[in-house]
VEXDOMAR-299043 format. One line per 10 residues: number of its first residue (from 1); for each residue y, x, z of C-alpha. Coordinates in steps of 0.2 Angstrom, whole numbers, m for minus. Layout:
<nodes>
NUM> Y:X:Z  ... $
</nodes>
This chain:
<nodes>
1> m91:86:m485  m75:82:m479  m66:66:m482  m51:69:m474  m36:82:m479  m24:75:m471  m8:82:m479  8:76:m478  12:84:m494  1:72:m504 $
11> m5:56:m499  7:50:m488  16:38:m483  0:34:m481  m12:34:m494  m5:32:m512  6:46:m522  15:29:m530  18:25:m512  26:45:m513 $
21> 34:42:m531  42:26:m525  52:35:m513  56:48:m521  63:36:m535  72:24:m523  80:39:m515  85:49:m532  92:32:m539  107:31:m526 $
31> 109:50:m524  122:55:m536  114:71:m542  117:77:m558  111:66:m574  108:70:m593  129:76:m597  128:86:m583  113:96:m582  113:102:m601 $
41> 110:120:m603  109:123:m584  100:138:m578  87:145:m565  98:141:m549  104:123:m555  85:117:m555  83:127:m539  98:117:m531  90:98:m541 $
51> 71:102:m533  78:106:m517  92:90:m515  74:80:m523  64:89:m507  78:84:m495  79:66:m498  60:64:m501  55:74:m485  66:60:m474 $
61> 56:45:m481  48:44:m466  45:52:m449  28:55:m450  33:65:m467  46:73:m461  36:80:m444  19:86:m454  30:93:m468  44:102:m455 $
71> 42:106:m439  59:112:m438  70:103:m450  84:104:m441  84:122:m448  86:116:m464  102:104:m460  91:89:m456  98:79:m442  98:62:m433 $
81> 86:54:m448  80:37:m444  65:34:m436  54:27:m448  34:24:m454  40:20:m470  36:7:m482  22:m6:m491  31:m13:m507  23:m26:m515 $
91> 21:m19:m534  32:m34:m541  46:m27:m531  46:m10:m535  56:m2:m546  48:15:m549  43:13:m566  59:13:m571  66:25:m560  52:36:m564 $
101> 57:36:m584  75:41:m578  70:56:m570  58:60:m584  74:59:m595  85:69:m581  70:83:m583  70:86:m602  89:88:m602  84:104:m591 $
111> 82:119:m604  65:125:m600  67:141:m608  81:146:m595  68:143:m581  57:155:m573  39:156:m576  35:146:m558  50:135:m563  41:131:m579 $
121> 27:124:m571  35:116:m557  44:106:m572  28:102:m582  18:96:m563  35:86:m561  32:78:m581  13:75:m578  17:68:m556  29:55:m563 $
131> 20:49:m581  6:48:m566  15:36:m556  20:25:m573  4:23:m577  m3:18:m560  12:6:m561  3:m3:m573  m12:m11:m562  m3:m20:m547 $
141> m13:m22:m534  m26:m11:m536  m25:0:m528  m34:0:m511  m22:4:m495  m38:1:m483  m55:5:m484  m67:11:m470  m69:30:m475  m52:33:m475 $
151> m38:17:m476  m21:16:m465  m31:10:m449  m41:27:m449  m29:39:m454  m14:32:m442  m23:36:m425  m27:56:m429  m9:55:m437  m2:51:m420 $
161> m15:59:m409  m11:76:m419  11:72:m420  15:88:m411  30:88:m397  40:105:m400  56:97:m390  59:82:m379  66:73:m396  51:74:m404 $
171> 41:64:m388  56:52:m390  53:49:m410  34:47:m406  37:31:m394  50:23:m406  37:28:m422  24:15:m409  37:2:m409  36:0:m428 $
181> 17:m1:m429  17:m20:m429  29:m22:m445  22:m8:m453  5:m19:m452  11:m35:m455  18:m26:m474  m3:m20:m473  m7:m38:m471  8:m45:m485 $
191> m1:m30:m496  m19:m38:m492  m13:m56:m495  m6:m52:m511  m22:m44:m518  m32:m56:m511  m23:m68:m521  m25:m59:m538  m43:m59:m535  m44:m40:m529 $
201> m48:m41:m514  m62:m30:m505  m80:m36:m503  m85:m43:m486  m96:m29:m483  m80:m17:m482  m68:m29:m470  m80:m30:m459  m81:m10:m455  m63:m10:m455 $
211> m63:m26:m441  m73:m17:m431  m63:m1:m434  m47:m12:m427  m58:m17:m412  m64:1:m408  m47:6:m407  m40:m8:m394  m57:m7:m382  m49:2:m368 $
221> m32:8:m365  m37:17:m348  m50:31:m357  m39:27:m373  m38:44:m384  m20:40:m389  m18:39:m370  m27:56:m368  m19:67:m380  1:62:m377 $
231> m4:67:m359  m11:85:m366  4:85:m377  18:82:m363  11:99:m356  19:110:m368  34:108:m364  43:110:m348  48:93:m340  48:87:m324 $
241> 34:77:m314  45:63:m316  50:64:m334  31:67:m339  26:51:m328  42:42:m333  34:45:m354  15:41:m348  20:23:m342  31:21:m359 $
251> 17:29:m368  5:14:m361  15:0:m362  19:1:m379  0:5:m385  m2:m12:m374  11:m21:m381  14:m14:m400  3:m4:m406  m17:m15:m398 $
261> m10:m31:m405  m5:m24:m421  m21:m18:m423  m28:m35:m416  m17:m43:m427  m24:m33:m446  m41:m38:m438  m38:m57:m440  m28:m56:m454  m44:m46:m463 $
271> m56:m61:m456  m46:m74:m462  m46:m66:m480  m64:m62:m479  m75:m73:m493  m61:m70:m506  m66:m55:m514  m73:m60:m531  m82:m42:m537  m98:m34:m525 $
281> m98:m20:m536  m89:m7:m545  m70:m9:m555  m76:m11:m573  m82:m29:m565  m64:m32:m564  m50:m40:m579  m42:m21:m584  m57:m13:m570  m61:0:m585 $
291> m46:5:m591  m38:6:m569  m55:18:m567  m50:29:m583  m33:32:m575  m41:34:m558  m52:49:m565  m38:57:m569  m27:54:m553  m43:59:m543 $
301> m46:74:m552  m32:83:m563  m45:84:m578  m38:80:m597  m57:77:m598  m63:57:m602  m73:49:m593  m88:52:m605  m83:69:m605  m84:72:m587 $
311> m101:62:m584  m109:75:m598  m100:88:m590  m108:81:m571  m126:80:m580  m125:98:m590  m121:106:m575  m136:98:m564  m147:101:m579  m141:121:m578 $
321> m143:120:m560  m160:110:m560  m166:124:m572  m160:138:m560  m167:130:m544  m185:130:m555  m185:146:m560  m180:152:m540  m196:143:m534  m207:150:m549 $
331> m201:166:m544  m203:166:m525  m218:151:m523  m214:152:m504  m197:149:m505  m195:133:m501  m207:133:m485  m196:148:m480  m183:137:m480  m189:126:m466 $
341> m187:141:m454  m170:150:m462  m156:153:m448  m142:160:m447  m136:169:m429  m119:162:m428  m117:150:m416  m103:139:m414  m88:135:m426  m77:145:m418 $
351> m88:159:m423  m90:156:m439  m72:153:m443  m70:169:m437  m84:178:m445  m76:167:m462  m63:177:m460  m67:195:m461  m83:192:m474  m70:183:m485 $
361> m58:198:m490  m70:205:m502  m68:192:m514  m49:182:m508  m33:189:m506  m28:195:m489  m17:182:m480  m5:193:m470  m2:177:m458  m7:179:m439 $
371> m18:163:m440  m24:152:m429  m36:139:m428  m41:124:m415  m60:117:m418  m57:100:m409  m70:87:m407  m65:70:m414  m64:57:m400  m80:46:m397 $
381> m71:31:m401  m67:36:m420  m84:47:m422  m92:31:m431  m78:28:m445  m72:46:m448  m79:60:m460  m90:73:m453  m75:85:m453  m56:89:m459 $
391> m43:97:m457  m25:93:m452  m12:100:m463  1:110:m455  20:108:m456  28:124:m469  38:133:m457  24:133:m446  8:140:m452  2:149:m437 $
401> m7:133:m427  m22:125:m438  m34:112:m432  m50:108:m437  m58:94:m434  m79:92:m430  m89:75:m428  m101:76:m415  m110:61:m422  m115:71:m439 $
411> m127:81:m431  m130:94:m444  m141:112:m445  m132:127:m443  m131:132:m459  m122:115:m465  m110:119:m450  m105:135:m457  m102:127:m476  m92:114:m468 $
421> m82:127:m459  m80:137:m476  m74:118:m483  m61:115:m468  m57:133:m465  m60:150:m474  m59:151:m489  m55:132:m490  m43:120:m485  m34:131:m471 $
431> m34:147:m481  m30:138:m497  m15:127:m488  m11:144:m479  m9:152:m496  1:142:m505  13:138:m492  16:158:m490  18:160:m510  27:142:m516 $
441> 46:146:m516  48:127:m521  50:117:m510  46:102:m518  28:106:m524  25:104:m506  24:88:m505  14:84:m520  m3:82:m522  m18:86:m533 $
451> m33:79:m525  m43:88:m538  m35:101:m534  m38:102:m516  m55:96:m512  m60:105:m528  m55:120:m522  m62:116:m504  m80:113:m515  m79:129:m524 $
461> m78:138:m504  m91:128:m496  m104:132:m511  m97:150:m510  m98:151:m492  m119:151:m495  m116:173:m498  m108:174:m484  m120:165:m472  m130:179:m467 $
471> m145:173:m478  m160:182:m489  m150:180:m506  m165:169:m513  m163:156:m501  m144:154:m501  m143:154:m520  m159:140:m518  m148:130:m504  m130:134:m515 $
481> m139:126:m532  m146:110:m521  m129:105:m513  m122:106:m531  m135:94:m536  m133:83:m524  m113:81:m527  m117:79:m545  m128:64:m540  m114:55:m530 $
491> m101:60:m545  m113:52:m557  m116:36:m547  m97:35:m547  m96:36:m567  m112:23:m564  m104:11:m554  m88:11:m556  m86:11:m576  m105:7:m582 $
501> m109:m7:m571  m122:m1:m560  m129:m12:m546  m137:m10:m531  m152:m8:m539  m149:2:m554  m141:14:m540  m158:14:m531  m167:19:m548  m156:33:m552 $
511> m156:42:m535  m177:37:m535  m178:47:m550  m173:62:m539  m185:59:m527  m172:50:m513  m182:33:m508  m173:25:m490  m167:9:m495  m155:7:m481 $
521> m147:24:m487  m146:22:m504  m137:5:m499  m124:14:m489  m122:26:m502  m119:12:m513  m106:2:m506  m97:17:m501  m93:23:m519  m90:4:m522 $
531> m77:6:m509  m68:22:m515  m68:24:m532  m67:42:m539  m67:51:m524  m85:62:m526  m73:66:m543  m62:73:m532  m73:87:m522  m86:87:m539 $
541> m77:83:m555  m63:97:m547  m77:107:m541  m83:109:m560  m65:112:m565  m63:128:m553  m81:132:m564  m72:130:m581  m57:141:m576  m69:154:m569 $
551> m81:155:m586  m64:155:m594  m57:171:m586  m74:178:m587  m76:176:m606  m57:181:m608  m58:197:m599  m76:203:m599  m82:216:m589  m64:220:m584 $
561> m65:203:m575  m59:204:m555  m67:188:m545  m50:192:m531  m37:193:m543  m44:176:m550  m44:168:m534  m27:174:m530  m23:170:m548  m26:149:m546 $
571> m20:151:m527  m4:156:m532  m3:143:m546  m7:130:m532  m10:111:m535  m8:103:m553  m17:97:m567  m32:110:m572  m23:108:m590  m8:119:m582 $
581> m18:129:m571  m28:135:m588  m10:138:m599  m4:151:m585  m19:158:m576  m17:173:m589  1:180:m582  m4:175:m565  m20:185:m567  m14:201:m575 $
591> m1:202:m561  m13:200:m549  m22:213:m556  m7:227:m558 $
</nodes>
């Protein structure tokens, strides 16, 4: 499963959409664009124009924004933008809460009625983004901006290994974006401080991984992968001998003298604050932990369900798929030795993102896109801290070039490979990314997120993926239903943890029950959902949601129903609250069907 999307369009400036919302506030506060007199009655294009100036100012908040989001902004008017890694507010400082209520009131004195059908539900994503961002508002501090599967420390170094040079101004931004690594982590650190003083800060067990994380990354400049990269990224362009050494030795110097002691720096911060975590275990331990959880479901996930509506949701379907995986092995009583010896004769990943491709068409729509795709390896420094696999967002006006992203310490089968592929690549997050960017006329939608959403989608491909695998249909239905029910065990101990209490030890009973026994990994499991909360919701609780959308269109249209035109249907929607997605998958359905 992937833990990292990286997508410039959601969690970024680094991890948080408030961190997104905050800008976007700050910026729309000073901007002089049009407020509740002005905008009464306006039409079509007037909203058009609004998104667009929001998209402009939003898409500058940073540089590492601006770059993933654009690779050519200046063909949008967007020059000599400052160079920045943007910004770590402390929550008593912000001011979003109230900026966020402004625009809400800016919004209702659109007319909606005057709007298209996608303008509509850009204006209802915008309503549900910023009542998002005023609710998170509420638990200062909270929110968690490291954390060993995928905090700041992580995230930065593929940021900066992946920042591609399309001109000599781009190499130039990169070396200014490492002098500003040390005050960046010093707002990290002020961040940590603080919530270490409100008694939230993470458990020992968590800083610790992230410690060694920052010493991993400052162990050798001289193999360094940030040393490595820049140098394969200075040969796309055409510069000089000189020029290219001239930027190696600037390169060096200031992951020597910035970026390693910055680093270095968070490291001793994080040990000094080590021992003042209160809370070993899930949020509800926490003053307000149940009611931060409840919002978290529904930031994680885009569901209107509660959260004991989505664990019976998690348990109906594992019973469904329990009961199906039964009746497969009373059916075929050699199925599950056949298993042991099931293989599938593509290769490499390179093949199956190609074979992906083509096997896809007869139940997606066709993207008309020349496409390609980079399997990279992750570098052996990171392979201990990073998810097996993901994939790296690519800019909006640049589509062509996508990169994937393999761990060669997850040593997985062939046949995981190839789900994981589906998950990263066809039909998931490049196809879906692909898609949306070829379809959204908004620019604005493009840089928010619904994790849901994303890695729901992604889930819904990868268990998809098991027809296309080049399997007996018995055996990719058996190994479908079994990876289902091993996400609905992680999403459960999530709702366990996090909002019912569970320790280590009721953690270990719940998973025994289901036959999983090593200690050691059932401990990892558990302090990893006690260090991101929600996520498995994310791939899971959205995978169910894609489900629920599915059932509905199948109910709704009967055996008139068309699995492509569905999936073009939610494609075309894109990211938003599965409350949304259901209100308008009918017109977006029927037209994909005439």
């Amino acid at each position: 499963m992937s833990e990292y999307h990286f997508s410039y369009k959601h969690r970024k400036t680094f991890v948080f959409l408030s961190v997104f919302l905050l800008c976007f506030c700050l910026l729309l506060s000073g901007c002089g664009l049009k407020r509740s007199k002005d905008i009464q009655d306006t039409s079509s294009q007037d909203f058009q124009t609004y998104t667009e100036q929001l998209f402009l100012q939003q898409v500058c908040a940073s540089t590492i924004t601006l770059h993933y989001t654009l690779a050519h902004p200046e063909n949008m008017g967007i020059t000599d933008t400052p160079v920045s890694l943007g910004h770590i507010s402390l929550p008593e400082n912000s001011t979003a809460p109230a900026e966020a209520e402004n625009i809400l009131f800016a919004l209702d004195h659109f007319s909606k009625d005057s709007l298209t059908l996608e303008q509509q539900i850009d204006y209802e994503i915008m309503q549900d983004a910023l009542q998002t961002q005023i609710a998170e508002d509420t638990f200062p501090y909270y929110p968690e901006i490291l954390s060993p599967a995928g905090g700041i420390q992580s995230e930065l170094p593929i940021l900066l290994a992946e920042y591609s040079f399309y001109d000599e101004q781009d190499i130039i931004d990169y070396l200014n974006l490492l002098k500003l690594v040390p005050d960046y982590f010093n707002e990290v650190i002020q961040y940590e401080t603080h919530k270490s003083q409100a008694g939230l800060f993470m458990p020992d067990y968590s800083s610790e991984v992230i410690i060694a994380q920052c010493q991993a990354m400052t162990a050798d400049l001289d193999s360094h992968f940030l040393v490595e990269t820049f140098k394969n990224r200075l040969k796309s362009l055409s510069l000089s001998s000189e020029k290219i050494k001239e930027y190696e030795n600037q390169n060096r110097q200031l992951l020597k003298q910035k970026v390693f002691p910055a680093f270095q720096q968070l490291s001793l911060a994080l040990l000094e604050l080590q021992g003042t975590g209160k809370n070993q275990g899930g949020l509800c331990n926490y003053e307000h932990g149940k009611e931060y959880y409840s919002y978290l479901v529904y930031a994680s996930t885009g569901s209107d369900k509660s959260v004991e509506e989505f664990q019976s949701a998690v348990s109906d379907q594992r019973a469904k798929d329990l009961t199906q995986l039964q009746a497969l092995l009373e059916k075929n009583q050699s199925l599950a030795s056949d298993l042991q010896n099931v293989q599938i004769s593509l290769n490499t990943p390179e093949e199956m993102l190609k074979s992906l491709a083509q096997t896809i068409k007869e139940d997606f729509p066709v993207l008309n896109e020349n496409i390609k795709a980079t399997v990279k390896n992750v570098d052996p420094s990171l392979q201990e801290y990073l998810a097996p696999a993901f994939y790296l967002t690519v800019p909006i006006d640049e589509v062509t070039n996508n990169a994937i992203y393999i761990n060669q310490k997850s040593k997985t089968d062939q046949v995981t490979l190839f789900t994981t592929i589906a998950h990263e690549g066809y039909p998931g997050h490049l196809f879906q990314t692909v898609y949306f960017n070829n379809h959204e006329k908004n620019l604005f939608r493009h840089l928010m997120n619904y994790p849901g959403y994303i890695e729901g989608w992604a889930t819904y491909a990868e268990l998809y993926s098991y027809k296309y695998a080049g399997l007996p249909k018995e055996a990719a239905e058996y190994l479908q239903l079994e990876q289902s029910i091993i996400l609905s065990l992680y999403a459960s101990a999530d709702f366990g943890i996090h909002y019912d209490g569970w320790t280590l030890k009721d953690t270990t009973q719940f998973f025994g029950a289901y036959g999983f026994s090593d200690s050691e990994t059932l401990k990892e499991i558990y302090e990893y959902i006690v260090e991101t909360p929600a996520n498995y919701l994310k791939y899971y609780g959205g995978y169910l949601e894609f489900l629920e959308l599915r059932d509905y269109a199948e109910k709704k249209y009967g055996d008139a129903f068309d699995i492509s035109a569905f999936h073009e249907a939610v494609l075309k929607i894109g990211p938003a609250p599965f409350s949304i997605i259901k209100k308008y998958l009918p017109q977006y359905y029927e037209a994909a069907r005439s």
